[in-house]
C-alpha positions in Angstrom: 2.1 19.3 28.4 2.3 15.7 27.3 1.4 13.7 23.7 -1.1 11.3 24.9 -0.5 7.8 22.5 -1.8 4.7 23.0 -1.3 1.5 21.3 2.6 2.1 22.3 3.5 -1.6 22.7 1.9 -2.4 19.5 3.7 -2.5 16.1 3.1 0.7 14.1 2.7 2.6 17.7 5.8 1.4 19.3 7.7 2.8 16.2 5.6 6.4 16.6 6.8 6.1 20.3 10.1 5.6 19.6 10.4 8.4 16.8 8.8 10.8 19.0 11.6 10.3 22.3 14.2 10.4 19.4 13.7 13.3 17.6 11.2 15.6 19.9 11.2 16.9 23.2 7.5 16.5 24.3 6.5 14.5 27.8 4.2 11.1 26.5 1.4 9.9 28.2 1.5 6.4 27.6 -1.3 4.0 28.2 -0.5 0.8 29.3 -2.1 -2.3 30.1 0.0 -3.5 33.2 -0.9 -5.0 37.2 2.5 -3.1 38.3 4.5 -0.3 37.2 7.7 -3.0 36.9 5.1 -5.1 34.6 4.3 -1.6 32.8 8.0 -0.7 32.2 8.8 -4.4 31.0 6.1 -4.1 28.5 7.7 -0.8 27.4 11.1 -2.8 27.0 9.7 -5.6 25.0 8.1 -3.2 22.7 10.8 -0.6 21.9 14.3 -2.8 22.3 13.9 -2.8 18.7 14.6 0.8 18.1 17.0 1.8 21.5 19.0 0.5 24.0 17.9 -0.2 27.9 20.2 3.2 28.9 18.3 5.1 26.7 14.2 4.0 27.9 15.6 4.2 31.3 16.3 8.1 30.8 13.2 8.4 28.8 11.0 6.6 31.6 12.5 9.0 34.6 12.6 12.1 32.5 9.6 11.8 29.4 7.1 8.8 29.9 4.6 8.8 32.1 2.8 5.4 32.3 -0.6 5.8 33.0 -1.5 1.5 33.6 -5.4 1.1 32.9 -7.6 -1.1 29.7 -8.7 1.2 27.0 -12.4 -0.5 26.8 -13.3 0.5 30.6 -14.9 3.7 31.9 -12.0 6.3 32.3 -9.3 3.4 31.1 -10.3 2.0 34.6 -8.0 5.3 36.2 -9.3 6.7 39.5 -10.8 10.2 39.2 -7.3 11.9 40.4 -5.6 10.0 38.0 -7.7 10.3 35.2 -8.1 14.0 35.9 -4.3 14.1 35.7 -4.2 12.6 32.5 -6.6 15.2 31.1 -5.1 18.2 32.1 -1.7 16.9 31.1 -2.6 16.4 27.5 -2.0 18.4 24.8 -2.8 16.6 22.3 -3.4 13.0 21.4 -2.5 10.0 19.1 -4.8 7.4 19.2 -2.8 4.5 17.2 -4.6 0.9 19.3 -7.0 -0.9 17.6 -7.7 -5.1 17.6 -6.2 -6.3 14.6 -8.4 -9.4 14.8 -10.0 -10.0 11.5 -12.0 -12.3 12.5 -13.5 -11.6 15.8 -16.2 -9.3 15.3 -16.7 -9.0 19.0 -12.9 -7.9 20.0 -12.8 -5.3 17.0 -16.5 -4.1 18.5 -15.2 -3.9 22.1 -11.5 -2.6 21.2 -11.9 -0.3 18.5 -15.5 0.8 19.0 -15.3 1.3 22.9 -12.2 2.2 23.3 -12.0 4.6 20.6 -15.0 6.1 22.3 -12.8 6.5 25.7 -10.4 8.2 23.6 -12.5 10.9 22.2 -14.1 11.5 25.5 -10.9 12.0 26.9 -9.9 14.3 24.3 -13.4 16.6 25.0 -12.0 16.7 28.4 -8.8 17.8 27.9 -9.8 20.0 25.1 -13.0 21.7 26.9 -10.2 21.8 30.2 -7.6 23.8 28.3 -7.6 23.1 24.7 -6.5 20.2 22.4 -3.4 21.3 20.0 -4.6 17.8 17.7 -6.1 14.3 17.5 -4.7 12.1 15.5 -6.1 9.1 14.7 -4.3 5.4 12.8 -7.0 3.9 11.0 -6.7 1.9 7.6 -7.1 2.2 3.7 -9.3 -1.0 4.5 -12.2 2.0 5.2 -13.0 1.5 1.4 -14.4 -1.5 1.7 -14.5 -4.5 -1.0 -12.0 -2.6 -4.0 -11.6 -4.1 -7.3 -9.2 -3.1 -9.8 -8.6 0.8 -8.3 -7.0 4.0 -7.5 -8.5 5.2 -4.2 -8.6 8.7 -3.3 -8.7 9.9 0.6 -12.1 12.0 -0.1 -13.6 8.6 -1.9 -12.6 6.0 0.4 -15.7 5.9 2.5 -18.9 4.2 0.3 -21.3 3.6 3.1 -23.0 1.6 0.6 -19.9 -1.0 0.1 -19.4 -4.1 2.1 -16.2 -4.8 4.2 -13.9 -7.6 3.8 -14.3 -8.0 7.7 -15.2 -6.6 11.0 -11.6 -5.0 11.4 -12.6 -3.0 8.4 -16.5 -2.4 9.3 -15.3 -1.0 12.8 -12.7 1.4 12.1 -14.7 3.0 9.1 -17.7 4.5 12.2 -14.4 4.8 14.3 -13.6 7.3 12.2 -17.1 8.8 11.9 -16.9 8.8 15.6 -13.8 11.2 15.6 -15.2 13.6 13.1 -18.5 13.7 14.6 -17.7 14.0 18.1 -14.7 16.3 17.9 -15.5 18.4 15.3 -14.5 21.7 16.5 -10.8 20.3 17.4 -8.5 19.5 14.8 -8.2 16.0 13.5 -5.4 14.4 11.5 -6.6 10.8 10.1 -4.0 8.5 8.8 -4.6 5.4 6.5 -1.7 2.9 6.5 -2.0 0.3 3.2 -0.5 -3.3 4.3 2.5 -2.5 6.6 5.3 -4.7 6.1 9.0 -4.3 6.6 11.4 -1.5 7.5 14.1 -0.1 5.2 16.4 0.5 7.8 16.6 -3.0 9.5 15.5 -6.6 8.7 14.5 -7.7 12.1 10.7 -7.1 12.6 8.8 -7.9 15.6 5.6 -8.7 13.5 5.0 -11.4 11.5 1.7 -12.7 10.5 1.7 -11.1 7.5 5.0 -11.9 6.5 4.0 -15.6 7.1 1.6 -15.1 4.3 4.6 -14.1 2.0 7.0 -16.6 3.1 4.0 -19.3 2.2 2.9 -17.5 -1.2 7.1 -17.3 -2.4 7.7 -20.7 -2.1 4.8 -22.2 -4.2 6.1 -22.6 -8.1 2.4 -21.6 -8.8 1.0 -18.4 -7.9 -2.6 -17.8 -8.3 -2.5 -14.7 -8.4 -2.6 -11.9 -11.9 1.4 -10.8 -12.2 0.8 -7.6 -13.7 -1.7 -7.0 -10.2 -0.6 -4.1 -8.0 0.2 -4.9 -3.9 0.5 -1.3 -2.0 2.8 -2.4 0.3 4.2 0.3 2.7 6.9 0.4 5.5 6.5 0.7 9.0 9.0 3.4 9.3 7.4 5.7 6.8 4.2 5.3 8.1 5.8 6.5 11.8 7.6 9.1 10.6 4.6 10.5 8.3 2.7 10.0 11.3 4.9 11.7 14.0 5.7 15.1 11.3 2.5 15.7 10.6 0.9 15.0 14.0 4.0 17.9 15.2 3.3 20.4 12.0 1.5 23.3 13.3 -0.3 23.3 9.7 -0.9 20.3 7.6 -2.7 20.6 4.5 -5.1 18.4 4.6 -7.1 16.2 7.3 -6.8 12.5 5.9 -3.6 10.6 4.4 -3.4 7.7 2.7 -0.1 6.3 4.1 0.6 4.0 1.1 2.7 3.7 -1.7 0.2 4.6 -4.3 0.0 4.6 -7.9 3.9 3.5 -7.3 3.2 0.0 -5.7 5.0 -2.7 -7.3 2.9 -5.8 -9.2 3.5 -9.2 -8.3 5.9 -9.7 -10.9 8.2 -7.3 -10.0 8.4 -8.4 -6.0 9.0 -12.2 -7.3 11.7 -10.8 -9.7 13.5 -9.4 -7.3 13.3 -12.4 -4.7 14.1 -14.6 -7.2 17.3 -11.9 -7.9 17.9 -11.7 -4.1 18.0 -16.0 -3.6 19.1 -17.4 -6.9 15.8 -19.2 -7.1 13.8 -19.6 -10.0 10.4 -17.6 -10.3 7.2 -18.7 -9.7 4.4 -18.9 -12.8 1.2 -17.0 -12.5 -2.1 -19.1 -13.1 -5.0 -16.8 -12.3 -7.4 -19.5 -13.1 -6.5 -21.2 -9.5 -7.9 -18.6 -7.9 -11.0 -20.5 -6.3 -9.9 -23.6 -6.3 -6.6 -22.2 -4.0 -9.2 -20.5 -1.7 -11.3 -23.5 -1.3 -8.0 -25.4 -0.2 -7.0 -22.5 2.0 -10.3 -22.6 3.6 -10.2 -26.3 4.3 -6.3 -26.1 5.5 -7.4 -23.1 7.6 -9.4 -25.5 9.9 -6.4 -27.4 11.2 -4.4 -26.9 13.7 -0.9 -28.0 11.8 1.9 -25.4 10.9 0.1 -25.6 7.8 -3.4 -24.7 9.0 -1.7 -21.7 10.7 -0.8 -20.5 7.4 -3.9 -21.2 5.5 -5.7 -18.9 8.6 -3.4 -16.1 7.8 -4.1 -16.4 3.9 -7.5 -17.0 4.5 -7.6 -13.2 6.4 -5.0 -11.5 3.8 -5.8 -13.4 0.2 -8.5 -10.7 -0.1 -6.3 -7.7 0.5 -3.8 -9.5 -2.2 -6.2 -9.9 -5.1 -8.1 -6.4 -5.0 -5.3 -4.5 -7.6 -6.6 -1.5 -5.5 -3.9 0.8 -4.6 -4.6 4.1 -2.7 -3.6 7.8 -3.9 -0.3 9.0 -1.8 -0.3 12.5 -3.5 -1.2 14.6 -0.2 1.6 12.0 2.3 4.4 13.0 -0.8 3.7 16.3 -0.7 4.3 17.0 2.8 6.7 14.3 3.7 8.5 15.6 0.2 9.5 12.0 -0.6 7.4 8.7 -2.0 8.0 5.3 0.4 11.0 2.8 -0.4 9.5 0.1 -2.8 9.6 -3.1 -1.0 11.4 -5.2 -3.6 14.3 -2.8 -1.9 14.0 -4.4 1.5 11.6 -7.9 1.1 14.5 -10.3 1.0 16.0 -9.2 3.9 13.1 -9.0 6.3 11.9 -12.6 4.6 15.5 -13.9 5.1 15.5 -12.9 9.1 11.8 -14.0 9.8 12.9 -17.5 8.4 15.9 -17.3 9.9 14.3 -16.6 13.3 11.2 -19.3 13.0 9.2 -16.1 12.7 9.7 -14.6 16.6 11.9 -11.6 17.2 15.1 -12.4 20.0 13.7 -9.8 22.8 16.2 -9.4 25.4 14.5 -9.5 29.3 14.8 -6.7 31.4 18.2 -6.6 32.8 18.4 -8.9 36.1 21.0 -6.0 37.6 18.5 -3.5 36.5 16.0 -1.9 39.1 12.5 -0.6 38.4 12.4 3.2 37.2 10.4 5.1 39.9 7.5 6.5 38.4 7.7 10.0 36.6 5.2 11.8 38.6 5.4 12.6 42.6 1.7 11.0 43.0 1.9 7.2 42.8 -0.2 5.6 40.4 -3.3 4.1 41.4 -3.4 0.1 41.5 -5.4 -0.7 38.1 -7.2 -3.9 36.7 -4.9 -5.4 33.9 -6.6 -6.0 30.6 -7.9 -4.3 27.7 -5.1 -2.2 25.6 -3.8 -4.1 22.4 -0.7 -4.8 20.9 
């Protein structure tokens, strides 16, 4: 019986993936947006070549990964009924970690993580009415709470159905998860809340980089308008995959929703510009709260270009709110069981800024190997030609 994940190719899920092939033993059902198996398997390589070598997803794809090509928005992931049937009684339990990421498009966070977390669950009532569903677990965002000021969030008092969201990202994922908890209520659920992911303490390289485009902008201004005794809960990707991956394998976790954060222990503003300023022998920056609204109103105007520096306005336009809440969210239940708090990222910034600079923001992927054949697919039956759209990265 096989982990069902999808988002795999995406940031935070191609990290779950890769954490899950190195340190368990379970089959994956991946789900994969792809007009070919070759084009499947590619995708698979451009997403994990950050964490293993081409040997190693070559094993993985002829012994562990089944790809199972199909868009997460249509009827039965656009499968054929043998196929999707497969899928079904294959499952044992799932990990539902795609979503659209696009703040600003009400319609793709409607269709993407409205519709297709609805495909999900019913895919999860099928397997679990079938033979039984060990979990679903479910990535959705601290952004739940809605519009935060000056905070410490709990898990049990994120959701104020009375708040407004900063955007439709937000809005959607909150009834995604009342969609979960309604409609598989007799299975059980595990519901993780990632704060602003950025960085791993392991590594520089990244393969995401919008919002470390925002940082890059924000540490080169002398003038920051911004509080400097304001808390960021900034979290890495690699804690939030391996919290993600050991409680999703626990046979008993004590609670049903994490905040996967860094908590009341997230650094201010101050101490992140300290450190850079350490790291690069620059000078730091001065704080002027006061320019708050007058910085938005040039962001906003910036935003509407289409220069380098309209690109980074957009992406400040979408963050600043997340940067001048001073809401952090409780991580009590994630240190508990993890039995360890997240690296601060004044530990790790400078190196992950450094590289994305270094690298004109893009990660070097590496082609499948021209020597290197397709993997024949994992299962004897050959999968069904699909229509390519729909899962996001």
């Amino acid at each position: 019986m096989a982990i069902f994940l999808t988002g795999s190719t995406g940031y935070i899920g191609a990290h779950i993936t890769a954490l899950l092939l190195e340190r368990h033993s379970d089959p994956l059902n991946l789900l994969v947006r792809a007009k070919s198996e070759r084009e499947a398997q590619e995708r698979l390589w451009h997403a994990l070549q950050l964490h293993l070598d081409f040997p190693a997803l070559r094993d993985a794809l002829a012994s562990r990964i089944t790809i199972f090509r199909g868009n997460l928005t249509d009827s039965h992931f656009g499968l054929g009924a043998e196929e999707y049937r497969r899928l079904a009684e294959s499952t044992d339990s799932v990990i539902h970690c795609a979503a659209s990421l696009n703040r600003k498009s009400e319609k793709s966070c409607l269709n993407v993580n409205l519709r297709g977390t609805l495909e999900v669950v019913q895919l999860a009532r099928r397997a679990h009415d079938g033979h039984g569903l060990r979990r679903f677990s479910q990535v959705s965002t601290v952004a739940v709470s809605g519009m935060r000021n000056n905070e410490v969030v709990t898990e049990d008092a994120s959701i104020d159905w009375e708040r407004s969201d900063y955007d439709p990202y937000a809005r959607t994922k909150k009834f995604c998860e009342l969609m979960v908890r309604e409609l598989l209520s007799d299975i059980r659920r595990t519901v993780f809340r990632p704060s602003i992911v950025l960085g791993d303490t392991r590594r520089a390289e990244t393969t995401q980089f919008d919002m470390v485009r925002a940082f890059v902008f924000l540490a080169a201004l002398p003038v920051l308008p911004l509080r400097a005794s304001d808390q960021i809960d900034i979290v890495p990707v690699n804690y939030v995959a391996e919290s993600v991956v050991t409680l999703h394998q626990k046979e008993g976790s004590a609670h049903e929703i994490y905040h996967l954060s860094s908590g009341k222990g997230s650094e201010t503003f101050a101490q992140l510009t300290r450190a850079l300023s350490s790291a690069s022998g620059k000078k730091q920056p001065l704080y002027w709260p006061g320019l708050e609204k007058p910085f938005s109103a040039l962001v906003n105007y910036f935003a509407r270009s289409r220069s380098r520096l309209g690109r980074n306005a957009s992406l400040l336009k979408i963050f600043l709110p997340y940067l001048t809440w001073n809401t952090v969210f409780d991580n009590a239940r994630v240190v508990a069981e993890m039995g360890r708090a997240p690296a601060p990222f004044s530990q790790y910034c400078y190196p992950l800024l450094r590289f994305s600079r270094e690298h004109h923001f893009s990660y070097p992927y590496r082609a499948w190997p021209a020597d290197a054949e397709g993997v024949a697919p994992r299962t004897s039956e050959a999968p069904l030609a699909q229509k390519a759209a729909g899962e996001p990265r």
